[in-house]
C-alpha positions as CSV (number, residue, x, y, z in Angstrom):
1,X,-8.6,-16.0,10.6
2,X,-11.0,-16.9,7.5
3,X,-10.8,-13.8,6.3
4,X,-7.4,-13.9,5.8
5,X,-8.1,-17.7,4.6
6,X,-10.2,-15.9,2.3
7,X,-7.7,-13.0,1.3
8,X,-5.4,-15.7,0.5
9,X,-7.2,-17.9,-1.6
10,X,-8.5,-14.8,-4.0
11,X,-4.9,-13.8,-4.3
12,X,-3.9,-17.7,-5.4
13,X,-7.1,-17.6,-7.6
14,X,-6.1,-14.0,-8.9
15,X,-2.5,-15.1,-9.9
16,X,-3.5,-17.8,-11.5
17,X,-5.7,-16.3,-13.6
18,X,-3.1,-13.9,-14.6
19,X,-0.4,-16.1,-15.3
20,X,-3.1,-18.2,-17.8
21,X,-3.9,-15.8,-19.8
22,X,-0.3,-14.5,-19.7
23,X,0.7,-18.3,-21.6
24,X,-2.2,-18.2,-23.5
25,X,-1.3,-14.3,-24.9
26,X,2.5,-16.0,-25.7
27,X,0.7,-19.0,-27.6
28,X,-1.8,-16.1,-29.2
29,X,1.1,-14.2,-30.7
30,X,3.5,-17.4,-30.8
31,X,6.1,-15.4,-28.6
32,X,9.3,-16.4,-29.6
33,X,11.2,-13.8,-27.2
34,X,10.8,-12.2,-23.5
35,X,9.6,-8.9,-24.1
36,X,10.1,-5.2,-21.7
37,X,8.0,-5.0,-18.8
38,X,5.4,-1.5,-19.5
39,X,5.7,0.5,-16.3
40,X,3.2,3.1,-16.0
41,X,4.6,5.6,-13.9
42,X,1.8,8.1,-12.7
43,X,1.6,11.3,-9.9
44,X,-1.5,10.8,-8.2
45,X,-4.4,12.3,-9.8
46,X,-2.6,12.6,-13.2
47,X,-4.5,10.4,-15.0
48,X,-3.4,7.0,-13.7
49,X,-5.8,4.7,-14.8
50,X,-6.1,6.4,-18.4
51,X,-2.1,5.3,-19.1
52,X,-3.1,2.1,-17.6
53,X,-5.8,1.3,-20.2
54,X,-3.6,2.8,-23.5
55,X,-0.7,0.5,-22.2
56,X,-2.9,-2.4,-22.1
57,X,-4.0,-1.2,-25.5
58,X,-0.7,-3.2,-26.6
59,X,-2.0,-6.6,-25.1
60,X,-4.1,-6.3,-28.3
61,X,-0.8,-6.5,-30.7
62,X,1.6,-7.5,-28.8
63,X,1.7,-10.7,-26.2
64,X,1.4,-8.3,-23.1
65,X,-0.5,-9.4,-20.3
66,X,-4.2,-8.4,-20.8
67,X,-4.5,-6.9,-16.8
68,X,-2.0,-5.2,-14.8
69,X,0.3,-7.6,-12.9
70,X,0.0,-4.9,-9.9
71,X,-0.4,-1.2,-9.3
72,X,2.2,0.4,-6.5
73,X,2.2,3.0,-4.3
74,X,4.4,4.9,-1.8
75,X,2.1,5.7,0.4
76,X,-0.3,2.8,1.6
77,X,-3.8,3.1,0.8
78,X,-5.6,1.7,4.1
79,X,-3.3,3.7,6.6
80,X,-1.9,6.4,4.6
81,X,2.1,6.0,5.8
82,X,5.1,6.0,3.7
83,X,6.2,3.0,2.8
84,X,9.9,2.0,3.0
85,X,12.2,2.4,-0.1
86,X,12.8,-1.2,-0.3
87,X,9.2,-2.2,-0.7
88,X,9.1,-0.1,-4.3
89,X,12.2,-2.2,-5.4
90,X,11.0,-5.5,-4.2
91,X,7.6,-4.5,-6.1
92,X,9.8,-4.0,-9.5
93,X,11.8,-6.8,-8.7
94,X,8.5,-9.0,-8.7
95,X,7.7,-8.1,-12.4
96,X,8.6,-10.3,-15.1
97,X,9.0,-9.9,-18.8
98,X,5.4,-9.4,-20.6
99,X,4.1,-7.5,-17.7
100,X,2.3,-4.1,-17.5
101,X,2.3,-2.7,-14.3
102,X,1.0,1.2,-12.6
103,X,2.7,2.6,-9.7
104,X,2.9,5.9,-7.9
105,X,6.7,5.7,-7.9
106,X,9.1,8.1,-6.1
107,X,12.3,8.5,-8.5
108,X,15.1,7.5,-5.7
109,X,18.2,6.5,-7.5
110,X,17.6,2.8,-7.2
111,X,14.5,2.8,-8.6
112,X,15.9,4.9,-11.3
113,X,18.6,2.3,-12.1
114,X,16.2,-0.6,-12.2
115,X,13.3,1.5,-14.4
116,X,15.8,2.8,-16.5
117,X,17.5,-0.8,-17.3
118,X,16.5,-2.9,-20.5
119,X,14.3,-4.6,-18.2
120,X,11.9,-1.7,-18.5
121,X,9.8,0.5,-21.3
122,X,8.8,2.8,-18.8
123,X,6.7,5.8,-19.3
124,X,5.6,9.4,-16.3
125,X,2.0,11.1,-16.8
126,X,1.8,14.4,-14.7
127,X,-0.9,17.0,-14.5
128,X,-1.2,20.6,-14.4
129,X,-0.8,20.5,-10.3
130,X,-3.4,23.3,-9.9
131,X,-5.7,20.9,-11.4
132,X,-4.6,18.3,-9.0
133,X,-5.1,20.0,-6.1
134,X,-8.5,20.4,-7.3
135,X,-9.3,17.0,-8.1
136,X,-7.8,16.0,-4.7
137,X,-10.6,17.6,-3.3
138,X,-13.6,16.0,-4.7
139,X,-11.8,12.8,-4.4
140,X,-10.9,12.9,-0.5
141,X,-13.5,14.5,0.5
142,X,-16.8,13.1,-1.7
143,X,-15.3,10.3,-3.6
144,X,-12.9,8.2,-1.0
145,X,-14.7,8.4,2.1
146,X,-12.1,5.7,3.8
147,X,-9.0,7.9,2.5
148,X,-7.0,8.7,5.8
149,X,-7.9,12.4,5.4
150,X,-11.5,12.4,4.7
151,X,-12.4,12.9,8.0
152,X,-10.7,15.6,8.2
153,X,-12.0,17.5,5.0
154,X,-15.2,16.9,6.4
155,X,-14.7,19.2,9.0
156,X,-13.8,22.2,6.8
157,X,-16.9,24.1,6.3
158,X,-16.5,25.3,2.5
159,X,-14.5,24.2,-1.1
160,X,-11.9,26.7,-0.6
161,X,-10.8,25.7,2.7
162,X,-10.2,22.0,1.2
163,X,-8.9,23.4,-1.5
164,X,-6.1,25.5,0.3
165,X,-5.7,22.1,2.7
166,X,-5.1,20.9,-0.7
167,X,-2.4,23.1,-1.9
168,X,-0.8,23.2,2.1
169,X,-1.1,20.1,3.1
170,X,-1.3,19.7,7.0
171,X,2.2,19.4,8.4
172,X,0.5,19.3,11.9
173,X,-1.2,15.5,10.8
174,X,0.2,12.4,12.1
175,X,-0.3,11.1,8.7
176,X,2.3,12.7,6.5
177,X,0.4,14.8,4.4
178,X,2.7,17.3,2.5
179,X,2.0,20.6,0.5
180,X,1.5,20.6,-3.2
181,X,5.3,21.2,-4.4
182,X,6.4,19.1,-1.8
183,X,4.3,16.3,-3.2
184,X,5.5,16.5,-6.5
185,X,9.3,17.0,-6.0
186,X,10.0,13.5,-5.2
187,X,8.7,12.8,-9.1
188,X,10.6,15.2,-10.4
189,X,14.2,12.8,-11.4
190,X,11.5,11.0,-13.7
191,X,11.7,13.9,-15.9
192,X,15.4,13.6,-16.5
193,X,15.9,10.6,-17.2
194,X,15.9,9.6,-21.2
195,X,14.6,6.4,-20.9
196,X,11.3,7.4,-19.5
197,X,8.9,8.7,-21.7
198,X,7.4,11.7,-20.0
199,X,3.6,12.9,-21.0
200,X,1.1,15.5,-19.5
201,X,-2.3,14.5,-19.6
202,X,-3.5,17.5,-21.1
203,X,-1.8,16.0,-24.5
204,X,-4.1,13.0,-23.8
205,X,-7.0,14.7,-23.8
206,X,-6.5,17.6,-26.2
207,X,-3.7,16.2,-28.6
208,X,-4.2,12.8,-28.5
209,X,-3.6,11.0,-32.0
210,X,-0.2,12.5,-32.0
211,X,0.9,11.5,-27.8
212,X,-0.8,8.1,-28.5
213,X,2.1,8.0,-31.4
214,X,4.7,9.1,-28.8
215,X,3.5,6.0,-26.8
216,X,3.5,3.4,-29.4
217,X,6.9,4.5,-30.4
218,X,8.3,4.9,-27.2
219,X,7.8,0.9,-27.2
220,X,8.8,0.1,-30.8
221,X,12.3,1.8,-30.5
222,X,13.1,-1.5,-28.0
223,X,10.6,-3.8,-29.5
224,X,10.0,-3.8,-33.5
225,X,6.8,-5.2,-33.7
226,X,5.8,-6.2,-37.9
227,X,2.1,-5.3,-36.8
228,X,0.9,-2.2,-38.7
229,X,1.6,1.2,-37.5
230,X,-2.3,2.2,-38.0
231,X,-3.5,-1.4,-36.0
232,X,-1.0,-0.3,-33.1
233,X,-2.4,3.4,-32.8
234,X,-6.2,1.9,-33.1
235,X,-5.7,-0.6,-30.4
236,X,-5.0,2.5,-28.0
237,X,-6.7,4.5,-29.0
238,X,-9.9,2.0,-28.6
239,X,-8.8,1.4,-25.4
240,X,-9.7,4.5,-23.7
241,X,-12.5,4.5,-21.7
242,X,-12.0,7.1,-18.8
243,X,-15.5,6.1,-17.9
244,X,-14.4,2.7,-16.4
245,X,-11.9,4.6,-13.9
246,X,-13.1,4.1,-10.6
247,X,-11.6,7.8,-9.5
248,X,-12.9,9.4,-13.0
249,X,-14.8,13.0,-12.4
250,X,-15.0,14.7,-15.2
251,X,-11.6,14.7,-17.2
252,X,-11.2,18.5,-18.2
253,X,-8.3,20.6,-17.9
254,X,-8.0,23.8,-16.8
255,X,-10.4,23.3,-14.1
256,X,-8.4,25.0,-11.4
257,X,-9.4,28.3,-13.0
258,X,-13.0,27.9,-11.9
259,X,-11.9,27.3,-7.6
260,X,-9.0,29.3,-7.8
261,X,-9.5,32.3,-5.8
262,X,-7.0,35.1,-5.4
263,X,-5.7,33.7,-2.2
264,X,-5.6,30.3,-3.9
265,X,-3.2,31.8,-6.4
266,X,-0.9,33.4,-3.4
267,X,-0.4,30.8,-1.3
268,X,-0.1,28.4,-4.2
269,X,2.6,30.6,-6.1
270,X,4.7,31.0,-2.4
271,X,4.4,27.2,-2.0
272,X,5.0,25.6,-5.3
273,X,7.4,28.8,-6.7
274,X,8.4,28.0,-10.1
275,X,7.1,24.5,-10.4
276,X,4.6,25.0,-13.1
277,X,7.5,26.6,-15.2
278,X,9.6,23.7,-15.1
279,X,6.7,21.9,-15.8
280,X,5.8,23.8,-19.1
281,X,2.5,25.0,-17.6
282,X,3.3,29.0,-17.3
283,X,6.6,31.0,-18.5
284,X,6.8,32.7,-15.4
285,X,4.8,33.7,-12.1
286,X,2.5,35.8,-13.6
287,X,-0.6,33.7,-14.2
């Protein structure tokens, strides 16, 4: 009972806080209007919390809330199981105009329609999924140790048999747990859809001045803001700190390369087919 007393009271304590410095970021920039809600839209190990800390970049020139309002995802983090589609339109229902917000968001129709709405400037970071298969690794299995499934990787003797649990997935778990293409194919609408600003990470870290310009625009087509282009692009760019990521390893690309053995290749090419194409990571199967 206290602790959920407890619980309680840091939740009370936590929106408060927020919703403080929220007025005080209005009375900053003297906020004469309501402005979009930034929705960072992320597949998991893509890069989350990097897009988190460039949108809250803007809190700097804009009167954006200076801490995410909430992150949300569709699967829950204690137990592992799926949440229910309602529960990820409730969770955008409960964000308000000035808010930045993260989620692992599944792109079902509804949530589509609300994203996609004036209500939103939202914006999808993806990752070369070869790489995220290998950075699921090291996170379930040395960084996470109460994920669902760290137990489990525990028991696999070597790298490359996490790494092909990885890319398979374990259809035989209670705990839904699906292969690699699987995984990502729920995501996939996000990339359709105009609204949405859609950005690989490898851009972030290899081509940054230019996506960090994508971003700011991406927000200034709905928002005209009279600050200076340059003070925008600074403000992001100084907010980058992937060393203040609580899941950050080592932020490379092209990493799979160096775990990827020959069977890795086979059974990832069977599962994920042409997925990296549509992606923009390979022309064809022959990588």
């Amino acid at each position: 009972m206290w602790l959920n007393i407890g619980m309680g009271l840091k939740s009370i304590l936590r929106s408060t806080l927020y919703q403080t410095e929220k007025r005080l970021q209005k009375a900053r920039f003297k906020l004469t209007k309501q402005l979009p809600i930034l929705l960072g839209i992320s597949f998991p190990k893509s890069g989350t919390h990097l897009l988190d800390q460039i949108l809250l970049g803007f809190s700097n020139v804009a009167p954006y809330a200076k801490r995410l309002h909430s992150f949300y995802a569709e699967y829950a983090g204690a137990s592992g199981k799926k949440r229910e589609p309602q529960q990820a339109l409730n969770w955008l229902d409960s964000l308000q105009p000035n808010d930045i917000a993260s989620a692992h968001l599944f792109a079902r129709a509804e949530a589509v329609q609300k994203v996609c709405s004036p209500k939103f400037i939202p914006y999808f970071i993806f990752r070369d999924p070869r790489d995220v298969v290998v950075s699921h690794v090291f996170y379930v299995a040395e960084m996470e140790t109460k994920h669902v499934h760290h137990e489990y990787y525990q028991t696999l003797s070597s790298f490359e048999e996490r790494l092909k649990a990885s890319i398979l997935g374990r259809p035989e778990a209670e705990v839904e747990f699906l292969n690699i293409a699987e995984r990502f194919a729920p995501y996939m609408n996000w990339l359709d859809q105009k609204a949405v600003l859609s950005i690989h990470f490898e851009d972030l870290i290899h081509n940054r001045p230019e996506t960090l310009t994508k971003i700011a625009y991406h927000l200034l087509d709905k928002v005209p803001l009279q600050t200076p282009r340059q003070l925008i692009l600074d403000s992001l760019e100084s907010a980058v700190n992937p060393t203040k990521s609580p899941t950050f390893r080592s932020g490379k690309t092209g990493e799979w390369k160096k775990y990827f053995t020959a069977e890795h290749k086979k059974i990832f090419k069977e599962i994920a087919g042409d997925l990296l194409v549509k992606l923009g990571y390979e022309k064809n199967l022959d990588w």
